[in-house]
C-alpha positions as CSV (number, residue, x, y, z in Angstrom):
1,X,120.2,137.1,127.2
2,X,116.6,138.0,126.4
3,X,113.5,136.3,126.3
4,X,111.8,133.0,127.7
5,X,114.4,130.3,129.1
6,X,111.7,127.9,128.2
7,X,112.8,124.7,125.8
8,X,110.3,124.8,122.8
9,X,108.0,122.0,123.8
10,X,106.4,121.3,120.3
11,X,107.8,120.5,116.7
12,X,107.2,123.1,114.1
13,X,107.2,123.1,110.1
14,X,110.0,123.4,108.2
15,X,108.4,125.8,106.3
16,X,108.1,127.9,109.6
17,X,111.5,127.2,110.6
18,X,113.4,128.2,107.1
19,X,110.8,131.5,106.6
20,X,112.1,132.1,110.4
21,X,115.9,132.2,109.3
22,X,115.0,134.2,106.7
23,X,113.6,136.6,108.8
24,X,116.1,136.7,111.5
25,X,118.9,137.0,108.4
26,X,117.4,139.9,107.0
27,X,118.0,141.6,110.2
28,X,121.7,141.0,110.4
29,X,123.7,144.0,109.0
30,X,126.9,141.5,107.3
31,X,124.7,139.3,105.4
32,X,123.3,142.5,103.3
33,X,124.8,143.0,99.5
34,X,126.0,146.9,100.6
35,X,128.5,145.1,103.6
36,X,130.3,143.5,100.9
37,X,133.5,145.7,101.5
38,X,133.0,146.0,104.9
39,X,132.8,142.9,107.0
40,X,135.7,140.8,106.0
41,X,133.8,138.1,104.6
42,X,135.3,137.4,101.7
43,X,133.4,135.4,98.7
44,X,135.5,136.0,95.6
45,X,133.4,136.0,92.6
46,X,129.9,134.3,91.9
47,X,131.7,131.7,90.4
48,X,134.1,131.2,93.0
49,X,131.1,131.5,95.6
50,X,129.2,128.5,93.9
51,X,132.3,126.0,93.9
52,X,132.7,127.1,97.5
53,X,129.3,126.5,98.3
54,X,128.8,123.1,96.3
55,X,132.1,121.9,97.9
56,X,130.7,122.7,101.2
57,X,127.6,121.1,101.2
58,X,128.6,117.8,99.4
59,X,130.7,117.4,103.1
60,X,128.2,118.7,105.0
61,X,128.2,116.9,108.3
62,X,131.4,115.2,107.8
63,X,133.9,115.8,110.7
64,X,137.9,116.6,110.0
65,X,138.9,115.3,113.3
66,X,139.0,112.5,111.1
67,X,140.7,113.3,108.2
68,X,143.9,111.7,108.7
69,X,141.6,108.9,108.5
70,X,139.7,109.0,105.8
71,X,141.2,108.7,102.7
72,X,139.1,111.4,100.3
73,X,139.1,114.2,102.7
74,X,142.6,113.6,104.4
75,X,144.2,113.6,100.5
76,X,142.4,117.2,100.3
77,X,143.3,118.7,103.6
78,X,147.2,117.2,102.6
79,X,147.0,118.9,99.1
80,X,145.9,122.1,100.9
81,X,148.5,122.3,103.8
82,X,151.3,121.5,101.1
83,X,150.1,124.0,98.6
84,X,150.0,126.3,101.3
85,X,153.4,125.8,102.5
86,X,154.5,126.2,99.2
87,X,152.9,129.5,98.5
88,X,154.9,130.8,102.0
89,X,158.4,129.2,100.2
90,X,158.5,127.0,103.0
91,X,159.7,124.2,100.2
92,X,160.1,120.1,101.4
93,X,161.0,120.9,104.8
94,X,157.6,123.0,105.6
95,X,155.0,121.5,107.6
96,X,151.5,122.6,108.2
97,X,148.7,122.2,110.3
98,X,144.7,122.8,109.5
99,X,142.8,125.1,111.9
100,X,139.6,127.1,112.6
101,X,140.1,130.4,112.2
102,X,143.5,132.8,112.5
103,X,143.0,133.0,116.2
104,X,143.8,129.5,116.5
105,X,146.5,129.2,114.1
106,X,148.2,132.3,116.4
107,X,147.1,130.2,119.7
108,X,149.2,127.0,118.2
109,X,151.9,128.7,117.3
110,X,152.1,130.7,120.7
111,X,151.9,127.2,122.0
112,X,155.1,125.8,120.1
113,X,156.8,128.4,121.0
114,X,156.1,127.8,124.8
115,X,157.1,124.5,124.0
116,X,160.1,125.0,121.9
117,X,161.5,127.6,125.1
118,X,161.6,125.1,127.4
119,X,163.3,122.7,125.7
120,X,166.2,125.5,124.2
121,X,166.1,128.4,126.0
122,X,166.7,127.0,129.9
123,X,167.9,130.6,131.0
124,X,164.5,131.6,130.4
125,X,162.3,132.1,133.5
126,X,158.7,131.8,133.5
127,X,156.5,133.8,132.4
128,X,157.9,133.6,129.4
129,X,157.4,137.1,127.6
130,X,156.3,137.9,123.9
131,X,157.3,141.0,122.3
132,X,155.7,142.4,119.6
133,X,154.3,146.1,117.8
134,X,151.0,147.5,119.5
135,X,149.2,146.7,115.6
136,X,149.9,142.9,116.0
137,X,146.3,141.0,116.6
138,X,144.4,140.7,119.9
139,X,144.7,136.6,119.9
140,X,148.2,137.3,120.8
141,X,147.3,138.6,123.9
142,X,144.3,135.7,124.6
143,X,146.8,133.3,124.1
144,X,149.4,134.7,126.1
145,X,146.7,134.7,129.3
146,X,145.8,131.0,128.3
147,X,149.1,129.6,128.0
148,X,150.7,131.8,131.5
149,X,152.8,133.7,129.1
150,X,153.5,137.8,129.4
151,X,152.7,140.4,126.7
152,X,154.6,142.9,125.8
153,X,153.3,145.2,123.6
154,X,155.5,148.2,121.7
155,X,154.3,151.1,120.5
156,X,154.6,151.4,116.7
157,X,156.3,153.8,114.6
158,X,154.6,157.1,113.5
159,X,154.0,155.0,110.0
160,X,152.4,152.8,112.5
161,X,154.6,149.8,111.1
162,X,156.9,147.9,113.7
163,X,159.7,150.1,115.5
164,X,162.2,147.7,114.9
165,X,164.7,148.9,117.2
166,X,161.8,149.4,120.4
167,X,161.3,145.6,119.7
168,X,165.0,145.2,120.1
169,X,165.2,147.2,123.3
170,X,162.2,145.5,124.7
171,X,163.6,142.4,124.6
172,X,165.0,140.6,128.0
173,X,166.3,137.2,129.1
174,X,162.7,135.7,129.6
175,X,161.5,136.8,126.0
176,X,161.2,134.3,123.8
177,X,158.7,135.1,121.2
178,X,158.7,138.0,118.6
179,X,156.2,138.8,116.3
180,X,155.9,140.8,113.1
181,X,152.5,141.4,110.7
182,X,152.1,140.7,107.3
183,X,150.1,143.1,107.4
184,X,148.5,143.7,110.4
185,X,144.4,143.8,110.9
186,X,144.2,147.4,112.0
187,X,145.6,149.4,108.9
188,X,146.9,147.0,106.3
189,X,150.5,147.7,106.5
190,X,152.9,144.8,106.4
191,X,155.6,145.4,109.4
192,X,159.3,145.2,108.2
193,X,159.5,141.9,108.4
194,X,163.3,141.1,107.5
195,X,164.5,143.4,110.0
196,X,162.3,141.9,112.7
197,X,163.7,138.5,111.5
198,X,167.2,140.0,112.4
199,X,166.0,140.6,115.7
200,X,165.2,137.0,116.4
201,X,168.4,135.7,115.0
202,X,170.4,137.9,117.3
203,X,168.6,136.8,120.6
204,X,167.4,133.4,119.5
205,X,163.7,134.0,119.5
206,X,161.3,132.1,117.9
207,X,159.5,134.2,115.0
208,X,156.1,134.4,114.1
209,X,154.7,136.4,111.4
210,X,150.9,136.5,111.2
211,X,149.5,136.3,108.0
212,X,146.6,135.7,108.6
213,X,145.1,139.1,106.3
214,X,148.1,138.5,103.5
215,X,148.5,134.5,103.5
216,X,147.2,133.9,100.6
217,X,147.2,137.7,98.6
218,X,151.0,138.8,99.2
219,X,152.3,136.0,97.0
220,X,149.9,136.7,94.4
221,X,150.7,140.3,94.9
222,X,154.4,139.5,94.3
223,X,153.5,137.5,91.4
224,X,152.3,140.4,89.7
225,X,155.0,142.6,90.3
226,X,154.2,144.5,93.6
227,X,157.1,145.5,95.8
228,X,156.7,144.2,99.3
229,X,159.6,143.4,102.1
230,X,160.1,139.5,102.2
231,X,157.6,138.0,104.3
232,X,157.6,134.3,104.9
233,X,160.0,131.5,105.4
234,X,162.5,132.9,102.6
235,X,164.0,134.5,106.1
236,X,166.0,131.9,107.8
237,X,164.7,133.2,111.4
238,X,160.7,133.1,111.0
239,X,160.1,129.9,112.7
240,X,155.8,129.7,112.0
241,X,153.3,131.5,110.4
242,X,149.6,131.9,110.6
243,X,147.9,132.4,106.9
244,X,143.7,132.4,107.0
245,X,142.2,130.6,103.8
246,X,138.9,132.1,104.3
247,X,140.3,135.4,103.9
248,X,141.5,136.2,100.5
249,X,142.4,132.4,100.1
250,X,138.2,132.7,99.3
251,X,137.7,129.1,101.0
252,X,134.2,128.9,103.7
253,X,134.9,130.1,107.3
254,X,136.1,128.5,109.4
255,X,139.2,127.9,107.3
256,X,143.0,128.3,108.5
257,X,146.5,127.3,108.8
258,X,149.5,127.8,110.5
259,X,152.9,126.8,109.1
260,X,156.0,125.8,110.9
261,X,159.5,126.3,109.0
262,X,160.2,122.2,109.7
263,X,159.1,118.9,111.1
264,X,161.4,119.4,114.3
265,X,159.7,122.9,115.0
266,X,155.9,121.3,113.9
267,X,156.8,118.5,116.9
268,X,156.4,121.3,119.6
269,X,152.9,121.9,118.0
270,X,151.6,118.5,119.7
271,X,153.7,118.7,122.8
272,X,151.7,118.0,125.8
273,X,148.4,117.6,124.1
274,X,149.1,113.9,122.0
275,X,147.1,112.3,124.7
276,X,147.6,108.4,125.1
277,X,146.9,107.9,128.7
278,X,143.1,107.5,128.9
279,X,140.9,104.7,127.3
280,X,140.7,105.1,123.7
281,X,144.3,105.3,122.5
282,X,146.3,108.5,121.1
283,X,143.7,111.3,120.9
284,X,146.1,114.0,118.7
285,X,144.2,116.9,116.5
286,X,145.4,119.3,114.3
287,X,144.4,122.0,116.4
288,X,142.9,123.6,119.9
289,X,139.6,122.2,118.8
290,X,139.1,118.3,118.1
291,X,135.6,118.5,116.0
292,X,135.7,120.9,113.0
293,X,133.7,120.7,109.3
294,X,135.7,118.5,107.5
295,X,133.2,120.7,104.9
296,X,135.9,123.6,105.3
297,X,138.4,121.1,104.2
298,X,136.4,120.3,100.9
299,X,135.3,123.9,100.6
300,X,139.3,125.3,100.6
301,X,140.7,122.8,98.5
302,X,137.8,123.4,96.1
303,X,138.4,126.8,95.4
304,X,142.3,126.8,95.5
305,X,142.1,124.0,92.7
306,X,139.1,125.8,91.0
307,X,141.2,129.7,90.5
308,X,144.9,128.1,90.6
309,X,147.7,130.8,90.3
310,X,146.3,132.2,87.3
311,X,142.9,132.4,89.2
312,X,144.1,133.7,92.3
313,X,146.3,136.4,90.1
314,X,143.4,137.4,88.3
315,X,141.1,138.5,91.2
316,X,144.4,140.0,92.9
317,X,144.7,142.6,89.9
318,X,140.9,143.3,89.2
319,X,140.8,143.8,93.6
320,X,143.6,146.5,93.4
321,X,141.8,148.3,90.6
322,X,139.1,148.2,92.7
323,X,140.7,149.3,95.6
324,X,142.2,152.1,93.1
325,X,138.7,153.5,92.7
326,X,137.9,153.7,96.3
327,X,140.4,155.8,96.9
328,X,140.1,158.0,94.5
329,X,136.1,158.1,95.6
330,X,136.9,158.1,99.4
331,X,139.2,161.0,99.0
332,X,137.3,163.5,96.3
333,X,135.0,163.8,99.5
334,X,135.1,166.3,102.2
335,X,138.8,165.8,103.7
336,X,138.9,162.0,103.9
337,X,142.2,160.5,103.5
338,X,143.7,157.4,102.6
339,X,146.4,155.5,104.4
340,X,148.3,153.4,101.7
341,X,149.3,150.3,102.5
342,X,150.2,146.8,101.4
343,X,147.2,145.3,101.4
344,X,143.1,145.2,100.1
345,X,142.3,147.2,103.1
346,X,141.1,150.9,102.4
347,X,141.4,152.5,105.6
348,X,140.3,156.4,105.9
349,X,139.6,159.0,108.3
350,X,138.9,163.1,108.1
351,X,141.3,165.2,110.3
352,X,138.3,167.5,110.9
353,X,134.8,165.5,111.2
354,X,133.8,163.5,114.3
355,X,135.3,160.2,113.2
356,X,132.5,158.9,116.0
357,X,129.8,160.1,113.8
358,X,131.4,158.8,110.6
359,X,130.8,155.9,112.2
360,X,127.7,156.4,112.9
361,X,126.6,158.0,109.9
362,X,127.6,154.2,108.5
363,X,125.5,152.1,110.9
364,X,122.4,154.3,110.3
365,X,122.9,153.3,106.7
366,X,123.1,149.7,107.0
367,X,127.0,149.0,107.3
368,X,129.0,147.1,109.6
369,X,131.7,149.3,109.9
370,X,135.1,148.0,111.0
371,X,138.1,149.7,111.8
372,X,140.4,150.9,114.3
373,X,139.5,154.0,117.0
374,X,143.1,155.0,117.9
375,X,143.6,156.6,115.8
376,X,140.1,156.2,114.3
377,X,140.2,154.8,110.7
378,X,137.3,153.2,108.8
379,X,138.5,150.3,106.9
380,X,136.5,149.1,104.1
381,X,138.4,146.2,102.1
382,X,138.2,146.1,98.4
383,X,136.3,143.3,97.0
384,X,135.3,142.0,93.8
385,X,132.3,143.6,93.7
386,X,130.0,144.9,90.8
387,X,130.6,148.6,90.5
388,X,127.0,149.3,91.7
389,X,128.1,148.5,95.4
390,X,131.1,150.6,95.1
391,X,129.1,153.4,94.2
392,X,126.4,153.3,96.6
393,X,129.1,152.9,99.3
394,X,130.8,156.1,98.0
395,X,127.3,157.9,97.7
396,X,126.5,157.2,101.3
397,X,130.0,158.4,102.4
398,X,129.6,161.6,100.5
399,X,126.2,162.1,102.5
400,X,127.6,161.1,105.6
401,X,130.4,163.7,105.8
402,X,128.0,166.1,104.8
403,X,125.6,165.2,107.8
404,X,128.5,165.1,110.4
405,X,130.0,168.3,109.2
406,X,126.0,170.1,109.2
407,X,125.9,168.1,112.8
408,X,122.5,166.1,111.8
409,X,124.3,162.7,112.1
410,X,125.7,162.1,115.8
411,X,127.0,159.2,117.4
412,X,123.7,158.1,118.9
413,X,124.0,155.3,115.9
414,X,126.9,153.6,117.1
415,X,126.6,154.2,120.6
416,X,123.1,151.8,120.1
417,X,124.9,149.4,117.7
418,X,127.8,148.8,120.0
419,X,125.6,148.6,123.3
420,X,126.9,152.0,125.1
């Protein structure tokens, strides 16, 4: 931390206070129109954007740790977890649970599944292991330390999906958790899913497939006719899965779920933490947290009634024709590639510039640039944007490779951005 610790002692303006914000927001990289594709903040369209935003603020300062109570915003949190569980074909005997933000929804389900072990796996010693691909999310692993458990991470195939039968080998007679990505955060490939599933069934485990990216675009994607592996509770061994609705499900952040195949798995979701032995009766909420905007609540269901399957659809074709463009801009420059995938991520790299400096190049330019650095990608995601954005983004790229490959842009950039 920087600056006074000193408590401001004297009221000011609003006026000074909302010009301040401005200020202080116009310095922020993800809030700018160019980090559209970059920052995985995804708004939909203008339209979609306003209902969001209205739906938000007309629950502004409402709190969902009370939803089961209330009778407006409980019927609209119950609409969203059912339509949810019926998007992942998880049918009357689904259940699901409202959350934060995918790292809880993975946290939860880790949780169940610590819960579920002891109660049908009692030749399991603790710590109880997890196995899963090296591409799977870092929430795993902060659950994992939370909740005692042991990671075990696998090194991917060279397609950088799952290595199905290393998951198989890696398994022993503490494991009790597998884990597959649909698709995973790092490169937008969705891990082969049924044969993980397979795995499970032949040791027992409890599956979870995070979904967190593709929860609400794969079954759009499927509606329209793209050919994916099955993904979701259609496989009789995938026991929960995590789905984020302010990803493409276009809802306010923080805005999540996770999904259990049945009520009798959901119960392990509240063991140990439906607390009745203190002074105020049962204290039970969805989630890790107990406070969260009932706001998100009002802001998901308000988009996912607004678009509907048609809605939803739509912006799932016109994103993929977007995404089309960028990689056909991203690769008419210099030697970037493309890795294709099964998802809106774009991620690209150069097998003979500085991937550092690329980087670089990108942060000198305004961008946020996310990705992964082994191997080093750049993943922009492909957003319904007007064609103006797309453009400049390509127009930057095309001078960045050109600067790294002269040697005028260096790393210094990033190295500053990311506090080396």
């Amino acid at each position: 931390m920087t600056g006074s610790t000193s408590f401001p002692k004297l009221r000011r303006t609003r006026h000074e206070v909302e010009a301040d914000i401005r200020q202080f927001k116009s310095l922020d990289m993800c809030t700018k129109p160019n980090n559209r594709l970059m920052t995985g903040i995804h708004k939909g369209s203008q339209q979609v954007h306003e209902v969001c935003r209205a739906a938000y603020n007309e629950y502004f300062h409402t709190n969902a740790v009370l939803a089961d109570m209330e009778q407006g915003l409980g019927q609209m949190q119950n609409d969203v977890l059912r339509w949810t569980v019926g998007l992942l074909n998880g049918g009357a005997e689904g259940r699901a649970n409202m959350m934060v933000g995918g790292s809880e929804s993975i946290f939860c389900a880790v949780h169940a599944a610590r819960e579920w072990a002891r109660e049908n796996l009692p030749n399991a010693k603790e710590p109880y292991e997890i196995v899963m691909p090296r591409t799977a999310h870092a929430a795993f692993d902060k659950a994992a330390h939370y909740l005692g458990l042991k990671m075990n991470r696998i090194a991917a195939g060279s397609d950088f999906r799952a290595d199905v039968d290393a998951l198989d080998s890696a398994v022993t007679p503490n494991t009790i958790m597998i884990v597959g990505s649909a698709p995973c955060w790092g490169f937008g490939l969705v891990d082969p899913i049924p044969e993980i599933a397979s795995v499970a069934e032949k040791h027992g485990l409890w599956m979870h497939v995070d979904c967190c990216v593709g929860g609400f675009l794969l079954p759009f994607m499927e509606r329209l006719g793209m050919t994916l592996p099955v993904f979701d509770f259609r496989l009789e061994a995938v026991s929960s899965i995590s789905a984020d609705l302010h990803k493409h499900g276009f809802a306010a952040k923080p805005a999540s779920t996770v999904s259990y195949r049945s009520e009798a798995l959901q119960k392990y979701h509240n063991t140990g933490v439906a607390i009745d032995n203190w002074q105020c009766g049962m204290y039970k909420s969805h989630g890790v947290v107990g406070s969260r905007p009932g706001s998100a609540v009002a802001a998901a269901w308000a988009v996912m009634s607004y678009l509907g399957e048609e809605g939803y659809m739509d912006i799932t074709r016109q994103t993929f024709a977007i995404k089309e463009k960028m990689i056909a801009g991203i690769e008419s420059i210099e030697d970037f590639k493309v890795l294709r995938n099964e998802s809106l991520l774009v991620p690209f790299r150069s097998n003979s510039l500085e991937m550092l400096n690329v980087f670089g190049g990108l942060v000198e330019r305004g961008y946020f640039p996310w990705g992964t650095f082994d191997p080093m990608y750049v993943h922009p995601s492909a957003e319904p944007v007007d064609e103006i954005v797309i453009d400049q983004f390509l127009g930057d790229l095309a001078e960045i490779g050109q600067g790294v490959r002269e040697g005028v842009i260096t790393a210094e950039a990033l190295a500053t951005y990311i506090g080396n």
